[in-house]
Every structure is written in C-alpha cells, then in structure tokens.
C-alpha positions in Angstrom: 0.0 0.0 0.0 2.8 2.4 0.1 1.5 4.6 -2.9 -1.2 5.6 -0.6 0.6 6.2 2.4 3.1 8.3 1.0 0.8 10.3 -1.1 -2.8 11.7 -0.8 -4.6 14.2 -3.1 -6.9 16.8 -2.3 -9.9 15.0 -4.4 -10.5 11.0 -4.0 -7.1 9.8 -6.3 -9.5 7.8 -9.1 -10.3 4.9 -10.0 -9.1 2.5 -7.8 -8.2 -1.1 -8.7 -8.4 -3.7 -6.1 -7.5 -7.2 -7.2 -7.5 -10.3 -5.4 -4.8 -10.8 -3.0 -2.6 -7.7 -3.7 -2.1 -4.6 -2.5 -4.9 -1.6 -3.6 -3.6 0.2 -6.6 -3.8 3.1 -7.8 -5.0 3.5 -11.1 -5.3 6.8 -13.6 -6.3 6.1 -16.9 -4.8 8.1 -19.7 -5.8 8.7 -22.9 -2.3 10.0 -23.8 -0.9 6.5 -24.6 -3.6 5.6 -26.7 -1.9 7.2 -30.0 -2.3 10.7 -31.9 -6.5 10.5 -32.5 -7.0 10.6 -28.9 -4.8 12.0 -25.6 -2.0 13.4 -28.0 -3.6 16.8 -28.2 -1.7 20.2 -29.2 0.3 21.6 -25.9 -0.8 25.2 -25.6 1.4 27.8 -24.9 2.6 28.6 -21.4 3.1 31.8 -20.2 6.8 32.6 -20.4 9.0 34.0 -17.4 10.3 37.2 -18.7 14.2 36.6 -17.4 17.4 38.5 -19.2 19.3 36.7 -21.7 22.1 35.3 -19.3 19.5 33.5 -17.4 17.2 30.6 -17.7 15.0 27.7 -16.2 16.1 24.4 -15.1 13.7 22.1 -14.2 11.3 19.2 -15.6 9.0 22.2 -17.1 10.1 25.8 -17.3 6.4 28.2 -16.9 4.8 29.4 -13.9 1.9 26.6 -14.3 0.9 25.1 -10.4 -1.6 22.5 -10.1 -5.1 23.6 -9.1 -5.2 20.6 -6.4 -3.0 19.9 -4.2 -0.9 16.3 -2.5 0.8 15.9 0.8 3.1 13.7 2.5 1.7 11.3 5.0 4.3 12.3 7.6 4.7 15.6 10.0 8.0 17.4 11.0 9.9 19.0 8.0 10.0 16.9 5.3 12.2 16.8 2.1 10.9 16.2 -1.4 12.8 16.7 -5.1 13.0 16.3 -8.5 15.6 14.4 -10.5 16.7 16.6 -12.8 18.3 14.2 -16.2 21.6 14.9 -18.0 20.1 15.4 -21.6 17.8 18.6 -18.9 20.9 19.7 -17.9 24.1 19.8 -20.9 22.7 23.4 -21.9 23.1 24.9 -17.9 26.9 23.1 -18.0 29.1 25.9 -16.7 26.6 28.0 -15.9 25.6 28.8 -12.3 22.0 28.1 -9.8 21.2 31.9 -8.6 17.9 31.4 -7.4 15.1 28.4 -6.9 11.6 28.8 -7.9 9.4 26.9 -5.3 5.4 26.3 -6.2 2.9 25.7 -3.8 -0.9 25.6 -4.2 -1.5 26.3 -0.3 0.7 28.0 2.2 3.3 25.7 4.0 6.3 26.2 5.7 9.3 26.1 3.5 13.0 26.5 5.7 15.9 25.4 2.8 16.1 24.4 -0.8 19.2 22.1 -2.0 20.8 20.0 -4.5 23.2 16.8 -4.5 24.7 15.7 -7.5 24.3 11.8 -8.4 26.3 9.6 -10.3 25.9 8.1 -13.5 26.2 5.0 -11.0 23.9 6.1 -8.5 26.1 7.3 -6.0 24.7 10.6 -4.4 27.2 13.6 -3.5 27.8 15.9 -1.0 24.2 17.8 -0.5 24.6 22.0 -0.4 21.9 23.6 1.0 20.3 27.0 2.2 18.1 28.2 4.8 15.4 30.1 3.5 11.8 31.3 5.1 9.1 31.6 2.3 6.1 29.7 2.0 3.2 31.4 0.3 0.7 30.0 -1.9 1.7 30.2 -5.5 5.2 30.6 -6.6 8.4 31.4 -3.9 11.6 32.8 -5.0 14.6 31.8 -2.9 17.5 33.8 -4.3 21.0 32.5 -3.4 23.5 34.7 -1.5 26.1 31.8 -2.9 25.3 30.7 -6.3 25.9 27.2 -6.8 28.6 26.4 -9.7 27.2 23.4 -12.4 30.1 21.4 -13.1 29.2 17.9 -14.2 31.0 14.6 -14.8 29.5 12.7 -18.0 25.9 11.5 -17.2 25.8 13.1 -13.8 22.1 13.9 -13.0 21.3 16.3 -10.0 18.4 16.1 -7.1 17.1 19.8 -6.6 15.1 20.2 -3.7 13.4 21.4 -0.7 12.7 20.7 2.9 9.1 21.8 4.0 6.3 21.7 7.0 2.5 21.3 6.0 -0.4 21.7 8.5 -2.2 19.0 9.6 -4.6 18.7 7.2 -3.0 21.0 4.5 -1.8 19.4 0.9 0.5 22.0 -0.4 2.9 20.0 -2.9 2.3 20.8 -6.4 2.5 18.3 -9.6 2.1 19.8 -13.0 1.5 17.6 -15.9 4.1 19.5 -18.4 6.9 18.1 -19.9 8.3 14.3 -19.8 6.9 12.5 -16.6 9.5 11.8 -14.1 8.8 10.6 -10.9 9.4 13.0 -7.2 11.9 11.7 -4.8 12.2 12.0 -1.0 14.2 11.0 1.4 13.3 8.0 4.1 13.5 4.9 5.8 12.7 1.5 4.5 13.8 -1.9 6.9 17.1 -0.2 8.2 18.5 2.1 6.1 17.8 5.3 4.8 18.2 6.8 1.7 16.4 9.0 -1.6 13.8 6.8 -3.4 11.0 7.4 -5.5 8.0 8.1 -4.7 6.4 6.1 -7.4 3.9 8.7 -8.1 4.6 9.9 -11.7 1.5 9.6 -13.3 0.2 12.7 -11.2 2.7 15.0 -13.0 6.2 16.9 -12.3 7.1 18.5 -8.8 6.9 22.2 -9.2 10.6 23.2 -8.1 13.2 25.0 -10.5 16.7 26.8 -10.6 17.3 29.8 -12.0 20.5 29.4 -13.8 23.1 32.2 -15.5 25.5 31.9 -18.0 26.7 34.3 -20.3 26.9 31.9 -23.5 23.0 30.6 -23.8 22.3 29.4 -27.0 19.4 31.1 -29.1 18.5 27.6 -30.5 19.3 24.0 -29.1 17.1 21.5 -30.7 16.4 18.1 -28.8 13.8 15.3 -30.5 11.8 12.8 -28.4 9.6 9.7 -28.7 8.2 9.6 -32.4 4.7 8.3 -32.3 2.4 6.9 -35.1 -0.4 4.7 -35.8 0.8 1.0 -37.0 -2.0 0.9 -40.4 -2.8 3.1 -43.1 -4.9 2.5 -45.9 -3.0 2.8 -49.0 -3.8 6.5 -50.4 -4.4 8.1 -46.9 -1.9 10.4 -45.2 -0.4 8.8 -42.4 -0.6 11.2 -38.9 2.6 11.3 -36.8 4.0 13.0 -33.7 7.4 14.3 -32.9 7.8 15.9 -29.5 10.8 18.6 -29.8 12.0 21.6 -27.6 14.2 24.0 -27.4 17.0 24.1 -24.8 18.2 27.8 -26.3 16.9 30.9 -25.0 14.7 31.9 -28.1 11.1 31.3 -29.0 10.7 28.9 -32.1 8.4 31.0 -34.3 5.5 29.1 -36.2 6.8 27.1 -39.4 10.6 28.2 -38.7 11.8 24.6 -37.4 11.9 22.0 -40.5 11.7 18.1 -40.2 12.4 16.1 -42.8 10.1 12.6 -43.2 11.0 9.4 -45.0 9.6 6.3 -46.3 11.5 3.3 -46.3 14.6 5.7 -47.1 13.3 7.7 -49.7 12.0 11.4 -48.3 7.8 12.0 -48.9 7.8 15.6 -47.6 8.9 18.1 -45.4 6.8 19.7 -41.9 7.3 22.5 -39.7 5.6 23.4 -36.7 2.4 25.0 -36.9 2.8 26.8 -33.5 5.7 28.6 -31.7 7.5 27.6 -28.9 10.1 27.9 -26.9 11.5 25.8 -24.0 8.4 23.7 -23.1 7.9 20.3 -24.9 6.1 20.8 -28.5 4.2 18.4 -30.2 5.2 18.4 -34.1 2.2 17.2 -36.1 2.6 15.8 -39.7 0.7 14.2 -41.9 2.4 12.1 -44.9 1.2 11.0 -48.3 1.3 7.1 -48.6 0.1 7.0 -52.2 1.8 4.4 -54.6 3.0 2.6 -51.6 2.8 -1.5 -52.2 0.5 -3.6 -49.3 2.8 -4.7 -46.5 5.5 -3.5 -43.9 7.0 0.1 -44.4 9.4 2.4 -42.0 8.7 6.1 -41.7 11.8 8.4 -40.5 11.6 12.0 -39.0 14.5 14.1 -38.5 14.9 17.7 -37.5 16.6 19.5 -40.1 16.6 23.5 -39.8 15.5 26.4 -37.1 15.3 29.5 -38.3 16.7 28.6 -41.8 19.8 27.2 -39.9 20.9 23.5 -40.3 20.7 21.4 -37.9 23.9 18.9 -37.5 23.7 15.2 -36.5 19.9 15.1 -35.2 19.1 11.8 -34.4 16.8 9.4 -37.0 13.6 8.7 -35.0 11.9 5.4 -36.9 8.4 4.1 -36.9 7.3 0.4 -38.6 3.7 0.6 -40.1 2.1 -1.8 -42.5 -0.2 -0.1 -45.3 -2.9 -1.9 -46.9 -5.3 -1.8 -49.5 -8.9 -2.8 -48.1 -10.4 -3.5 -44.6 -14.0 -4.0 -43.3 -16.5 -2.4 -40.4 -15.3 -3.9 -37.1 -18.4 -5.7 -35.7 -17.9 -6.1 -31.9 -14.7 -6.4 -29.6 -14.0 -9.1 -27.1 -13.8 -8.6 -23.1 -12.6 -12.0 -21.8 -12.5 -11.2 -17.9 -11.0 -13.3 -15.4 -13.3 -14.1 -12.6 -14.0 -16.4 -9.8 -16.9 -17.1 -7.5 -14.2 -17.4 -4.3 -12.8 -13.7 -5.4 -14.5 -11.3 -2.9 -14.0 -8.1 -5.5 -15.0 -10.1 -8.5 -18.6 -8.7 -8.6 -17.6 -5.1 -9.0 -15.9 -6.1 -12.1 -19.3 -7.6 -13.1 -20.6 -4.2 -12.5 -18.6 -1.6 -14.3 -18.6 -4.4 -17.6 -22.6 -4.3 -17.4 -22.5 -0.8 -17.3 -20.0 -1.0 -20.1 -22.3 -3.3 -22.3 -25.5 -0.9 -21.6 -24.2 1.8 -23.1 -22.7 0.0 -26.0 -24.3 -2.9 -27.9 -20.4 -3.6 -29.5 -19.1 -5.6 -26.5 -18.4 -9.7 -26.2 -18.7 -10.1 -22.4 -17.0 -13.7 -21.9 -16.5 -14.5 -18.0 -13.8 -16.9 -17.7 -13.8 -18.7 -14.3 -11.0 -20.0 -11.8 -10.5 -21.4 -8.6 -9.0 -19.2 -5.9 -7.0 -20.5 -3.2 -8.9 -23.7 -1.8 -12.3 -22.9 -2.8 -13.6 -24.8 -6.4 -15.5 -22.6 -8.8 -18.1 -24.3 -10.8 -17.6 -22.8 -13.8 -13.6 -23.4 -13.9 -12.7 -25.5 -16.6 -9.3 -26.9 -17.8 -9.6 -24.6 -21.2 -10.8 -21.6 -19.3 -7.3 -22.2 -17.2 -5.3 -22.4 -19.8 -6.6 -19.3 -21.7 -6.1 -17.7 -18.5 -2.4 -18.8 -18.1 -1.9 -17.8 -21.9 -3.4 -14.2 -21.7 -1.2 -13.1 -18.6 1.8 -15.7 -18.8 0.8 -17.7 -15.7 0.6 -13.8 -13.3 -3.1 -14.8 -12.8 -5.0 -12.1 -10.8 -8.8 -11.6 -10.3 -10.8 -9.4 -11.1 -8.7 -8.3 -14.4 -9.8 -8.6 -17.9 -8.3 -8.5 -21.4 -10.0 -6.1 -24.1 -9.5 -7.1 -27.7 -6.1 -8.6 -26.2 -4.5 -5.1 -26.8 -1.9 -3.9 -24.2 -2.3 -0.1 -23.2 -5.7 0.4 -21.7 -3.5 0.6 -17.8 -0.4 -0.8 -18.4 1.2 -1.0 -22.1 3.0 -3.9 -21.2 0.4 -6.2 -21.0 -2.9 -7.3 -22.3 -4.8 -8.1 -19.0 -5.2 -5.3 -16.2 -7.4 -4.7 -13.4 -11.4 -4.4 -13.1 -12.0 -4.3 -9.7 -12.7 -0.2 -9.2 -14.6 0.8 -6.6 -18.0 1.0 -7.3 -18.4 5.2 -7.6 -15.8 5.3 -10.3 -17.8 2.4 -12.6 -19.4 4.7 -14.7 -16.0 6.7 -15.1 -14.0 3.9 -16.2 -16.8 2.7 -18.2 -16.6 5.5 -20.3 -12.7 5.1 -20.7 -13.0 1.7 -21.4 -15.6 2.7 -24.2 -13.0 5.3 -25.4 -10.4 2.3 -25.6 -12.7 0.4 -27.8 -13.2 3.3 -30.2 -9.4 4.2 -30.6 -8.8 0.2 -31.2 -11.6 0.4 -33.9 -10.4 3.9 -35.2 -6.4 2.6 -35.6 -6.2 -1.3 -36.1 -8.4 -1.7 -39.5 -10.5 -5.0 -39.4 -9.2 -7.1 -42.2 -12.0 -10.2 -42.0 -15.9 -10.2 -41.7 -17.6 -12.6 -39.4 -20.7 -14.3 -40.4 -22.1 -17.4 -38.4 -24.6 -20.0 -39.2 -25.2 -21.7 -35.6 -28.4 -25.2 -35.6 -28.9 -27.8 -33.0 -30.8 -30.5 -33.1 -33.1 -30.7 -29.8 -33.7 -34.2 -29.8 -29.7 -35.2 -30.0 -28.4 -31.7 -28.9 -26.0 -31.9 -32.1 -24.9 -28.4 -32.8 -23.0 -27.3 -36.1 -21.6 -23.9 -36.2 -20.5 -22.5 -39.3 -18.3 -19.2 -39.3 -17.5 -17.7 -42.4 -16.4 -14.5 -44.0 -14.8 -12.4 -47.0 -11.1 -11.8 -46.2 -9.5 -8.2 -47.1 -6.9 -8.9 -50.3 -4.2 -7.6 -47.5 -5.7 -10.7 -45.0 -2.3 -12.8 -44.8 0.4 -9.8 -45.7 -1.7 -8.0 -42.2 -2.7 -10.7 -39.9 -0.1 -13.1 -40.7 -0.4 -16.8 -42.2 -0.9 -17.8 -39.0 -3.9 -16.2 -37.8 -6.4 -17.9 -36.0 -10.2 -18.5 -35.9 -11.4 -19.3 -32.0 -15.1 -20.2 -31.2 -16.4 -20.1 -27.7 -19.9 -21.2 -26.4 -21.1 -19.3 -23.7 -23.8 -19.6 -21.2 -26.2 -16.9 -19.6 -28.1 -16.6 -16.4 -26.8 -19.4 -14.6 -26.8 -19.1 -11.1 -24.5 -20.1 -8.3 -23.3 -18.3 -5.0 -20.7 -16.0 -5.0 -18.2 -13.8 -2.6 -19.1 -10.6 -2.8 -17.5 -8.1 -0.8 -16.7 -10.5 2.2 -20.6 -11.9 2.0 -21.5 -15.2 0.0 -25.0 -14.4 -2.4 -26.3 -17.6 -2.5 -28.5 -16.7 -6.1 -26.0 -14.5 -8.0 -26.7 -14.6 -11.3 -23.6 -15.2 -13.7 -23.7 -14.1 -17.6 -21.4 -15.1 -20.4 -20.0 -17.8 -18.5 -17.2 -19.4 -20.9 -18.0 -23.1 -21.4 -15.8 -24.5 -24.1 -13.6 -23.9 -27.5 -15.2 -25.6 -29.9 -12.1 -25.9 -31.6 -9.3 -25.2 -29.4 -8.2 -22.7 -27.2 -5.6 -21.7 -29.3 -7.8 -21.6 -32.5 -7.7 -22.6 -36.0 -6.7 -22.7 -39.1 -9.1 -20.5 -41.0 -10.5 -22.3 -44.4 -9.4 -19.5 -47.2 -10.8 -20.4 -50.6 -10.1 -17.4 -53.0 -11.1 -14.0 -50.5 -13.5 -16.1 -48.5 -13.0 -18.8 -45.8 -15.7 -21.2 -44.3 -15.1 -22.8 -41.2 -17.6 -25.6 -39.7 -17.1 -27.2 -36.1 -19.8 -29.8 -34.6 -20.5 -30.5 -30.8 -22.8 -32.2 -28.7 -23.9 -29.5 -26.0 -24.1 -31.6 -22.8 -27.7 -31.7 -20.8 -26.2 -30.0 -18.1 -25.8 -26.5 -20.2 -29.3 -24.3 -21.4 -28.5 -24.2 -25.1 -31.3 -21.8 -24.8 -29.0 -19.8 -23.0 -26.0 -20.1 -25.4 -24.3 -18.2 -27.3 -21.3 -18.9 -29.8 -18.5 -16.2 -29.8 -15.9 -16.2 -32.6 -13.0 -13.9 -33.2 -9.8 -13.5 -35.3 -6.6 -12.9 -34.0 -3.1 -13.3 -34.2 -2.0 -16.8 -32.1 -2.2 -17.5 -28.3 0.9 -17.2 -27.3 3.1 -17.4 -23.9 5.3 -15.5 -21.3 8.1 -17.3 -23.3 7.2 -16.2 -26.2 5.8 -12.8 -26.0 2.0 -12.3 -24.7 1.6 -9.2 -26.0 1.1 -10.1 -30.0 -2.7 -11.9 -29.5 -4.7 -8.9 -30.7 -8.6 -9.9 -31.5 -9.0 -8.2 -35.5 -12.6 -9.2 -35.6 -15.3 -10.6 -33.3 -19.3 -11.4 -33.4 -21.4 -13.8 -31.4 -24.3 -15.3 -32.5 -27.5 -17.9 -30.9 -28.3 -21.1 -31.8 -31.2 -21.9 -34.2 -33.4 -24.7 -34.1 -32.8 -27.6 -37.1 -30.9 -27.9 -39.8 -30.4 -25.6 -43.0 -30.8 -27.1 -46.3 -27.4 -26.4 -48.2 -28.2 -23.5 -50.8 -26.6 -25.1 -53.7 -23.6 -23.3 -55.1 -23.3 -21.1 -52.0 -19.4 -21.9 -52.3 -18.6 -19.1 -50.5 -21.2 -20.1 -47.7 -22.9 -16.4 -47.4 -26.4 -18.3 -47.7 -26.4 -16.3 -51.8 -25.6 -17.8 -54.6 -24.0 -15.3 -56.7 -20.5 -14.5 -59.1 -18.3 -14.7 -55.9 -19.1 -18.2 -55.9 -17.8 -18.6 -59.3 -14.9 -16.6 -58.1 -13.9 -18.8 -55.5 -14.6 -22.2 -57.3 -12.0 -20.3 -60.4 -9.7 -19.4 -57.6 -9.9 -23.2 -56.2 -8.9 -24.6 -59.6 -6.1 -22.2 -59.8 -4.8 -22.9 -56.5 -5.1 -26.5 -57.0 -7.4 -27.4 -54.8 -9.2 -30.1 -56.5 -10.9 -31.9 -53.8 -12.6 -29.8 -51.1 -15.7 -30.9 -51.0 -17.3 -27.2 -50.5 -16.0 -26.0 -54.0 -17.5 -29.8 -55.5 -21.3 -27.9 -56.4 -21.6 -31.2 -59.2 -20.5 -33.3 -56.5 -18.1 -35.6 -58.7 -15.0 -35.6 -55.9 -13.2 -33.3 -58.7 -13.2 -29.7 -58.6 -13.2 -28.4 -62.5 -14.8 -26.3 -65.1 -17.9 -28.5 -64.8 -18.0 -26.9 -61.3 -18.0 -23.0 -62.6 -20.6 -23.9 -65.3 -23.0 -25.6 -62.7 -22.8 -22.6 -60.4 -23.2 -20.1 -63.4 -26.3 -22.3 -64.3 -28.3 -22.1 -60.9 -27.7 -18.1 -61.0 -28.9 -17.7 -64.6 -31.7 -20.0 -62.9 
C-alpha cells in the first residue's frame, strides 16, 4: 500500500483497482498513450517567465503553471521532497551557475531550505549543499542565493534539486504539474534499516513544481532536442499517415511558427517536409505531420523524422527517430470487440468487475462479455474449466489475478506492457471507467483496420443436442500480408443466467446470477486454421452440448486474431481483428446449392472462388465440389453459373 501512504490528493485519487490478494492500486487512466486521435492533443502555450538573456530555467517544465489541487506527504515534521533533474535537462546549464530556486505551492506551507546533491551516473549521491530560507506562500516562492551554486558535471551526472518543508495537519500544499516528460518526485526515508532518496512512485500525477534559476553568459538562441516519435501502426493505402514528434528548445529563443523544419522518410526515400504550426520555446512541443502514402505496395514500411533546420539554420547530427507501419489496401467495419474477464466465485472483488462491464455493455451494444472462471485459493468454482485455465495462463503468462480482464487482447488500456489489467474499481468510479474503457474500444476500432468479416450459421438438433456452427467470411486482399499466415479463428460457447453463489464483498450471495459464463472452444483454445478459398474462408465445427448446459442460453463467440501465445514467447502479439457472437437456431439448414462461399447467396463470388480453387489447385474440397463428382473443375463453374442464370 505504500502509494497511498506516502501520497494523498486533495480529491479521492481515481479509480481504484483492487485485485484479489494484492495490494490496492492506484490507477489513472490516460488517454495520452492511446496514439495521436486521442490524448495526444496540441500543448498550448505557457506563459513565459520574462528573465534576461544570461538567465534561464532548469527544471522538468520551465512556466509558472501550479496544479489547481493539491498532495501531501503522510508524515509531519519537515520533510524533504525533489526532482531528478536528467543529464540530456541539464548539458545546456553546463558551466553555468544556480542563482535562485523557484518553489510552487498551491497552499501555504512552511518552507526552511532548498538544495541539490549531485548523483552519479552510478547512482552514487554527493555531497548535499543547501540554504536556509523562510518563504512559503501560496503560488510561486523565490529563494535567491547569497552563494550561487557552480554546475560542473562529470558525464551522465544527473542532479536532485530540492526542498525541505512543513504542512499543516490537514493542509496538501505539494504541487505536480503535468508538463513536460513524466519523471517521478523523490524523498528521502526509511525503508527496513536504512535510509536513503527513493522514489516516490507517483509519476503519473505529473512533475514536482521546483526550478533553478541558472546564469550563463553563453545561452544558446537555439538547441534542438527530438523525443519519442509516435504513429499509428496501419494506413490505408492513399491516406496520409498522422505522426507525432515531441521537440523543444534548450536555447533561450522562442521557435516562431513554421521556422523549425523536419524532414520525413519512407523506407529511405523522403515524402515531404513539416514545420511546426505553432511557436515555442522551452516547453515540450508536439510536431504534427501528416504524410502522403500514395503508390505505396501492401505490407510493412518504416517512416523516418528528423529535425533538419531552425530559423533557416541547419541542424547537425539530429538523431533518426523510426516508426514500422504496415499499409494496406482494403479492410472492413469492425463488428464487436471481445472482453474475456477473469473471474471467480471465491474472489471477494469479482462482482464489481461484473458491474462496471454491465454498465459498459448498456451503453454500447459492441461488447463480447466472456466470464472466464477459476479457482482461488482452496475454494472450487463451478464454472472453472481446464480450457478456461489455460486461456487464463496464456493471456497473462501464468501472473493470474482476479478481477482483471483482457479487451480485444490489446496492451495499453492501464499498463502497455500487458494485455490483461485490473477491473476491480470501486463502485463510484464504474461509470468513469466505463466511459474510458468505451474510449479504448473506439481508438482500437479507429487505428487497427479490421481485415475479415464474421458471419455465423449456428443449428442444433433438440432431440440429439447436435450443434453445427459454421463461421464464415470475405477476407481483405491484404488478410495474410496483415494478420499473418498464422492467424487464427477461436469459437467459444457461452452460457447466460446461470446461477450459483458468490463472494461478494466478504458476503456469500447464494442466487447470483452469472452471464457469459465461458464453457468451451469448440475448436481449441488456441484456434484454428481458417479455411481460405479465394477472398473467403468457411469454417464448420460440430459439438454435442451436454444436458447439463441451457442451449437456450447459449451463445457462440468467434474472433480473429493473431495466435495465443506465452510468457516465453511474448503475450503481448494476441490482438482480437474481428469478433461477433451469434445464438443457436433450431434444425438444420438445407445447403443452398452453389453457395461456395457459404454467405447463404448464390451469386459471381461463388464462381470466383470455385475459379480461384482450380487455380490454386485445390481439386478436392468438397465445399468448391457444387456437381459433387470428388473433382473440382470447369464442370464446377458452369453448374454454379447455371443455378444463377436459374
């Protein structure tokens, strides 16, 4: 629990995630890592510190921005607190000299020195200077130094800037502005029996408002430094392809709008040239460009951005930031994504997961909700099953935690390293995260194109309780070159309104009703093969549902994605490009002869697939055989051109 002990916001800190046997975590969702369309927006301007020429900022941000709530430090007496300032922050300020700190505050507290200690490239902090100071006001204190402090550092040195400082009992002073690249605060305590500066693991709430005023007489006017190059990993062939470069300038003067130049590339050979539409000056920009992709071929490409000019000035050995997309002709509307949650009747928190997902799927009518079950510690869920364990192994390489979900088997939704994170939130933040999740879904449908339909043809037999499911679908020309040869179909049945008891909260409901309870793969867990003829492929699996299970209550869930894969092997690469789920239908359907395709219609893309079968010689599937012969020929085309003319 130690991210709530050593730090507490003015509001409720939102959501919160409480899993199964773990800590509480803190969770804050961010569109920002969700690619250009969404949280990377257009930094506005900040207002700039008027300072002289021989003087200028140091710190993680540079304007006079404070945070409109405030944190505090679970601890009383004077307490110390910095920022960890990096050496590409600090190679313009090398020689130069700290005159004055700038410290924020968004309430009054009392603040008696400020300091800095240099630190290693190893690790290894230095001697600490320090002054005693008396300031403390709400909004921005200027602690000038009667002894300036010289900047002389050893290669990769970094330095801790800092202050020591008193709140009031219930007062939350500390500021954290979200400007500039996120680094995390530091302070300076015990843990076991020793002492020493750690993080406080709080750097998703923004940047510690503390800077230096630094002078030097030999400022540059420009210094150009390039960061993190972001994109969007498909583009349809003819569309301009959106990037991001962040960029800032170290120097002393303001960028002016379309002054700075980068150059862009495709696979080598340069598309266009974009300058900034904005100007800046030493806060982080955001560089926005969008390039031409006409006359590109389907498949894997690399875009490369490089700062070139300021001012009309060249720029000398900027660095070659590099981004793999694949382009591709065609795609299709996405039809619903896939939720596979990760639930069991023993876990106490499970049933606020249940929650926030059915207030997901009211508000959308896009969303699979499949509840995989597991047992959890001794107690034996009803609902586990040997498949539903190992698609639960497979989705988080073995780290199995409940309540926690997988969406579309994407990473990035809370951690970008994995594609299963938390779902237990408390229940006053449901709607909240319901609404990011929703926004999750739409940038997944808005940049990962959809490059296979899903259409399903589901009987059963009462009497013998004989199902056949058929899944089907026209592929995009791109389907292999995107998706990969070895894509995968999976079918799931899944059962509604079965009722069993369940933890909930530390009290057992002895009716709670359970929906989209995962039963069984029809194929396998890890999918199959889909049956391509020509654009189309036609997969048909048979089971006998058990008298146990409410076919009634069924459903069959199918979805393409890239393979299951493990820990081993890399969990991240699973992503769901498609997904539909569809009920069972009493009896069987008389086969519409000549549907080759199977899309229940006869028409000239069955002639087009039986054409495409004979050129790819396969001469003996028995869905391409419409004369039924066991030879797939020109006797084939004719018959199916016959029952259209029909």
């Amino acid at each position: 629990m130690k991210k709530l002990l050593l730090f507490v916001a003015v509001a409720i800190l939102l959501p919160m995630v409480v899993m199964a046997n773990t800590d509480l975590l803190r969770f804050t969702p961010t569109l920002e890592k969700w690619g250009p369309k969404h949280g990377l927006i257009q930094q506005q301007l900040q207002a700039r510190i008027d300072l002289p020429n021989n003087q200028k900022i140091m710190g993680h941000y540079c304007s006079d921005s404070l945070s409109s709530e405030g944190f505090a430090m679970m601890s009383s007496g004077l307490m110390p607190i910095a920022a960890m300032l990096e050496p590409d922050e600090l190679d313009v300020f090398q020689g130069g000299k700290i005159v004055a700190f700038r410290v924020g505050l968004v309430e009054p507290a009392e603040i008696a020195r400020v300091f800095v200690i240099p630190v290693t490239a190893q690790g290894k902090y230095g001697d600490k200077t320090e002054w005693m100071c008396s300031v403390g006001d709400a909004g921005w204190n200027m602690v000038e130094l009667e002894t300036p402090y010289e900047i002389n550092l050893a290669e990769n040195e970094k330095l801790l800037i800092g202050f020591y400082y008193k709140q009031t009992a219930d007062g939350k002073p500390l500021s954290l502005v979200k400007l500039g690249q996120p680094y995390d605060s530091y302070t300076y305590r015990k843990v076991g029996s020793s002492s020493k500066w750690r993080p406080l693991e709080f750097i998703e709430n923004g940047n510690l408002s503390i800077q230096c005023i630094v002078e030097k007489d030999d400022f540059p006017e420009y210094r150009i430094a390039s960061y993190d190059l972001q994109s969007i990993d498909f583009v349809q062939i003819g569309d301009e392809l959106p990037f991001i470069l962040k960029v800032k300038n170290k120097g002393i003067k303001t960028v002016e709008a379309n002054t700075l130049t980068v150059k862009v590339m495709i696979d080598g050979q340069e598309v266009t040239t974009v300058t900034n539409a904005d100007a800046f000056y030493d806060e982080f920009y955001s560089l926005k460009g969008l390039v031409p992709t006409g006359g590109l071929a389907s498949g894997d490409h690399v875009m490369s951005v490089q700062v070139v000019s300021v001012a009309g000035v060249p720029q000398e050995n900027m660095p070659v930031y590099e981004y793999a997309f694949k382009a591709y002709q065609h795609g299709f509307p996405r039809q619903k994504h896939l939720v596979e949650q990760l639930t069991s009747t023993y876990c106490t928190y499970c049933p606020l997961g249940n929650s926030m997902l059915s207030i997901l799927t009211s508000k959308r009518d896009d969303i699979i909700w499949v509840g995989i079950h597991g047992n959890l510690g001794s107690g034996v869920d009803p609902y586990r099953s040997n498949q539903g364990d190992t698609i639960m192994s497979y989705l988080t390489g073995g780290s199995i935690s409940y309540p926690s979900g997988a969406f579309d088997r994407m990473p990035g939704w809370d951690d970008p390293n994995t594609i299963v994170n938390g779902l237990g939130y408390y229940e006053q933040y449901h709607e909240l995260v319901a609404e990011y999740l929703g926004e999750f879904f739409d940038y997944i449908s808005e940049s990962t194109p959809t490059f296979a339909e899903i259409k399903g043809n589901c009987r059963i037999d009462e009497a013998t309780r004989k199902a056949t499911v058929t899944i089907s679908g026209e592929l995009s020309t791109d389907f292999n070159l995107m998706m990969g040869e070895d894509a995968t179909l999976t079918v799931y049945l899944v059962e509604d309104s079965l009722i069993a008891p369940q933890l909930n909260l530390g009290t057992w409901v002895n009716k709670y009703q359970h929906n989209g309870v995962f039963r069984k793969a029809l194929n396998s867990v890890f999918g199959s093969k889909l049956n391509i003829i020509g654009n189309h492929y036609h997969n048909t699996y048979s089971v006998t549902i058990p008298n146990s299970w409410n076919w009634e209550n069924m459903r069959v869930v199918a979805f393409i994605s890239r393979p299951m894969k493990n820990a081993v092997t890399g969990f991240t690469d699973m992503f769901v490009n498609n997904a539909d789920c569809f009920s069972f239908k009493v009896g069987a359907d008389d086969p519409v002869k000549g549907d080759v395709n199977g899309d229940n219609e006869v028409n000239i893309a069955d002639v087009n697939e039986v054409i495409a079968a004979i050129i790819s010689a396969d001469l003996t599937n028995p869905a391409v055989d419409v004369t039924e012969d066991s030879e797939v020929n020109i006797a084939d085309v004719n018959a199916v051109i016959n029952i259209i003319l029909k």
